[in-house]
N, C-alpha and C positions, 0 to 999 in steps of 0.2 A: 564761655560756652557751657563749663561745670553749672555755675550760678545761674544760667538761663533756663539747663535742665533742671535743675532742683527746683526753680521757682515752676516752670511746667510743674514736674511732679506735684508741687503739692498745692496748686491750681487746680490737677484735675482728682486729686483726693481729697479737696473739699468740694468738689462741683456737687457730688451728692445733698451734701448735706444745705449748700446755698439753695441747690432747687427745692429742698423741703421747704425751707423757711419762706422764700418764696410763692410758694405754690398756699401756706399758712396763710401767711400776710394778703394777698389775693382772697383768700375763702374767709376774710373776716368781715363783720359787719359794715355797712357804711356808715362814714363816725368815727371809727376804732381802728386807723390805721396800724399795721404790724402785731394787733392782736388776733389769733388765729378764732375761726367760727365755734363754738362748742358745737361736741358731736354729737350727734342723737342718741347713739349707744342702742344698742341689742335690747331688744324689750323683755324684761324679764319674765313677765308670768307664759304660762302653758296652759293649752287648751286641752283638751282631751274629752274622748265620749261625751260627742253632743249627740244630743236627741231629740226629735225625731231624725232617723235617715235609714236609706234602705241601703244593703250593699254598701256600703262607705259614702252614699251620697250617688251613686250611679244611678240610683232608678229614685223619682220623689217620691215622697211620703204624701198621704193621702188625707184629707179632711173635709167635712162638711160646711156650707155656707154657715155662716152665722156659731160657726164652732170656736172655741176659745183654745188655741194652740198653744200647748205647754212646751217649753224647751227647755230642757237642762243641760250641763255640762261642768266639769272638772276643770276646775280651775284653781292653780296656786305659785307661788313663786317663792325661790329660798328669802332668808331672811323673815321679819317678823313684820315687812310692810303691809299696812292695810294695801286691796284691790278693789280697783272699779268697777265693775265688770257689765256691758251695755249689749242690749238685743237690736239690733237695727233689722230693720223688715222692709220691705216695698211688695205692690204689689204690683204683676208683668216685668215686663222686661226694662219701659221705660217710666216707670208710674213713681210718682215723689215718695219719698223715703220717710219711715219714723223710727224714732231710737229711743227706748226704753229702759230703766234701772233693771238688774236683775238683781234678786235677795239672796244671800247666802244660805245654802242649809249643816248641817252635819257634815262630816269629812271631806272638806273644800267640794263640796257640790252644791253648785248655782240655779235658781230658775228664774225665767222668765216666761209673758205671756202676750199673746197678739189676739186680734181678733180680725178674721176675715170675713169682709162683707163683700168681695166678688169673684166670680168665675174664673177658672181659669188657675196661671198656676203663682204662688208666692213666694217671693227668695228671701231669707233671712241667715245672718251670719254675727258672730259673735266676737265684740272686741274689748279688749279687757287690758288695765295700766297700773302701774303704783298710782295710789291716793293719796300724795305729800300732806295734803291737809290732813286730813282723816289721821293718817299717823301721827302727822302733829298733835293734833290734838289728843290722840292718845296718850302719848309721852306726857305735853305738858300737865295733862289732868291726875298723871301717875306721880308725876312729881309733887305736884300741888298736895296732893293726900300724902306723900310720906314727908312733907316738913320742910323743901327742899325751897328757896330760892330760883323763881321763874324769868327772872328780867330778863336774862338772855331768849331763854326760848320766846317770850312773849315777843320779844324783834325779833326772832326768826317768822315768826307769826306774822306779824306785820308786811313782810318782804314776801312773804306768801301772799297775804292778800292784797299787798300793791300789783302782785303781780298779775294776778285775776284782774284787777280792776282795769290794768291798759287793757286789757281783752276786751273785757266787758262794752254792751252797748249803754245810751243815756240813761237808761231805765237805773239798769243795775248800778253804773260806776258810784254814784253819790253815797248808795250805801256802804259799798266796799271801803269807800273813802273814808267814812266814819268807822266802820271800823274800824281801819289800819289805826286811826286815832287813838282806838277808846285801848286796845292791843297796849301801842307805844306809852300812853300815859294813865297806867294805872299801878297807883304809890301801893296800892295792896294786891297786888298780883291778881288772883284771879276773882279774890272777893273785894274786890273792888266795882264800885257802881258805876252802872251803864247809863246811857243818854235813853228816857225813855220812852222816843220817838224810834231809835233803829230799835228797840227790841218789843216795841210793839208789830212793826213792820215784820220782825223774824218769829213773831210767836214767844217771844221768851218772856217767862212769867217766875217771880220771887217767888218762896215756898210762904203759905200762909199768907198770901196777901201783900209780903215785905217786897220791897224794891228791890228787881231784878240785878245780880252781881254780873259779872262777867263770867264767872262758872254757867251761870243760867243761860247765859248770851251764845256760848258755845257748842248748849246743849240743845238751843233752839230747831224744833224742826229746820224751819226755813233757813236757816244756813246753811245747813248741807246741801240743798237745792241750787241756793243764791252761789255757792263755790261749784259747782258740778254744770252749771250752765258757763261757768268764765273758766273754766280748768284750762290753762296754758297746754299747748300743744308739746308730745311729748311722745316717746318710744310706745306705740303700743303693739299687743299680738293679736292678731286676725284671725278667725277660722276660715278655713273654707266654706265658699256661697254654698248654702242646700237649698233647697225646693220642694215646695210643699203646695200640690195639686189641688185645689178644692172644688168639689162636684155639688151637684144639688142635695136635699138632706133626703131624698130617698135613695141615693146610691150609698149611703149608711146602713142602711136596715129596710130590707121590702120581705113581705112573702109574695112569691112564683105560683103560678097556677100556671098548670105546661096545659095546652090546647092543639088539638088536630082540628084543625078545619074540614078534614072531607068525614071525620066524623060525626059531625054535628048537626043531622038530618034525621034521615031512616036509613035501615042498611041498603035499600035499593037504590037508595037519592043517596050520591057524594056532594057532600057540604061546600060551601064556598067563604070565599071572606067577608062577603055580605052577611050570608048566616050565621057569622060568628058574633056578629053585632047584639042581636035578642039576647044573647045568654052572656053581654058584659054585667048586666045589673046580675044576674044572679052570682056571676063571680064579685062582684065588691059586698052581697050580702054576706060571701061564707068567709068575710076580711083576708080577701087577699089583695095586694096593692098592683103589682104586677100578671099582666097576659104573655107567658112565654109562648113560640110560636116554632113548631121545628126548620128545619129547610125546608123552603116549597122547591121544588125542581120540576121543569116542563114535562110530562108523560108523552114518552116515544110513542110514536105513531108508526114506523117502518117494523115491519117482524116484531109487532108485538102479539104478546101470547096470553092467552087468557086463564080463566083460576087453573092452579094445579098442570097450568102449564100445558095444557089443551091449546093447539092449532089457530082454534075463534076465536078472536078477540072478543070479551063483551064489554061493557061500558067502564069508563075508566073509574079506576077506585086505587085504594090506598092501601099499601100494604101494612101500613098500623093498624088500618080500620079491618082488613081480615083479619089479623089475627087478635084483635079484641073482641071481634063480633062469634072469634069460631070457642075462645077461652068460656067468651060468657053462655054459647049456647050448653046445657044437662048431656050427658054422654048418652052415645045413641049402645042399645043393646043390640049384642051380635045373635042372630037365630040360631038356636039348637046348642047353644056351645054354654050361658047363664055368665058370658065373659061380657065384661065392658070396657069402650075405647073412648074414648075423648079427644077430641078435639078435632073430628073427623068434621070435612065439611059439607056443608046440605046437599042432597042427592048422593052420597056417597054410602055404602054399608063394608064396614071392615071385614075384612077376610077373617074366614076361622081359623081358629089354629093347626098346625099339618100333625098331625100324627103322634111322631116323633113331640113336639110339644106337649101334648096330651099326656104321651108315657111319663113324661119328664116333671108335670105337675101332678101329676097322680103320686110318682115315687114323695115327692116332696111333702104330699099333706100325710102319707106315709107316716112317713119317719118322725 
């Protein structure tokens, strides 16, 4: 019974550790029985203040058709690995996707650029990884210049670009393939010569006219390319989606010319929006782009009251149009008094002053 419980006991104190192993052995490759899957791991770099965005990204950012969108953003990770770092854009909600390099500038801050050619609103977001290659080659080229023996890294190279290559579609693998070769079999490290079919293919050119080495092979534009379209899938960090509204190219820049329609007659005639029509050419001569319009609202009919608030109604008019028509009429003089009032309206004569006023500007020219 002792020895039944002991064996219990330490059945279920290893039960832990059997279900890890199992649950391993399960999440590994097919092929690879009992070897556990590798993990993806935490992507290391950080995003930080991207731009354009309003509010943290709550309200979008605004731009015009045919505008060239700048985005930047902070981007670095510890360690001294090179980064990728990619603009991906779409335009609406369901419209097919592009993804763009972005260049590095001064104190890990990155840009990229889109260009939108339709209405409506644009999403774009920002994802960025270590560049295994890109560092590689750093390293190996640091070594190569201080003296140092490359073979190993040169196969680390090679396992890199094997690795691209199963990505890779028919286009690309052939190249990749050749160079995993030219990588693995070169008796002089990096000044060692290249096949010069792949390094016509990648742009790479010997200094002077001399045949292209494998220093030159690496430094080829096109490789960086030919590696960045096969780059093995791997930990990356995401921003948040922003949104970038783009309107017509006059909602950028117009000048406003503000317009009253019942003023645009005679003062006795209230204007209408017919009448407003004559006088658009002379508004596009004085360059302006825009005809702003205030509220029109229906003119009550029931208890309405007419100028100055008189009982009679007379014909319906504007009350912007009085009071430009009463600013623009010369002030009318009062009789006997040598006073003048402004802005009194026609048929009306302003009261003279009482008395009391009189003493009051008489003291004042006084003094």
């Amino acid at each position: 019974m002792a020895a039944g419980r002991a064996a219990d006991g330490r059945g279920s104190k290893d039960a832990p550790t059997a279900a890890r192993r199992e649950r391993s052995s399960a999440s590994g490759p097919a092929g690879a029985p009992g070897r556990g899957r590798r993990l993806a791991g935490r992507p290391r770099p950080v995003i930080e203040a991207v731009r354009p965005q309003v509010e943290g990204g709550r309200y979008p950012a605004k731009a015009s058709l045919g505008e060239l969108v700048v985005v930047e953003a902070d981007v670095f990770a510890d360690g001294h690995d090179e980064l990728f770092v990619e603009l991906t854009h779409r335009p609406g909600d369901h419209g097919a996707g592009a993804t763009v390099a972005m260049t590095p500038l001064p104190d890990d801050r990155w840009r990229g650029t889109f260009a939108v050619e339709a209405l409506g609103r644009h999403h774009f977001s920002i994802r960025a990884g270590v560049d295994h290659f890109a560092t590689w080659r750093h390293d190996v080229a640091a070594r190569a210049a201080a003296g140092q023996d490359v073979t190993v890294e040169l196969e680390v190279g090679a396992g890199l670009v094997k690795a691209a290559a199963r990505k890779a579609g028919p286009e690309d693998r052939p190249r990749l393939a050749a160079l995993a070769e030219q990588l693995v079999r070169a008796p002089r490290g990096l000044e060692s010569e290249v096949d010069a079919t792949l390094a016509r293919d990648l742009g790479a050119a010997g200094p002077s006219g001399a045949a292209p080495s494998l220093h030159d092979l690496l430094d080829a534009p096109g490789l960086a390319g030919l590696m960045a379209r096969n780059r093995p899938p791997g930990p990356v960090a995401v921003s948040p989606d922003l949104t970038v509204r783009v309107e017509r190219e006059r909602a950028r820049f117009g000048a406003w010319y503000e317009l009253f329609p019942r003023s645009t007659v005679t003062p006795d005639v209230p204007g209408t929006l017919a009448g407003v029509v004559s006088r658009l050419d002379d508004v596009v001569r004085m360059g302006f782009d825009v005809v702003y319009l205030p509220p029109i609202h229906p003119i009550g009919v029931t208890s309405r009251k007419g100028r100055d608030g008189v009982p009679t109604a007379g014909p319906a008019r504007s009350a912007w149009r009085s009071r430009l028509t009463w600013r623009c009429r010369p002030p009318r003089t009062t009789r006997g008094s040598g006073s003048t009032r402004s802005g009194s309206p026609p048929g009306r004569t302003a009261p003279s002053p009482t008395p009391r006023t009189r003493r009051r500007s008489t003291r004042t020219s006084t003094r």
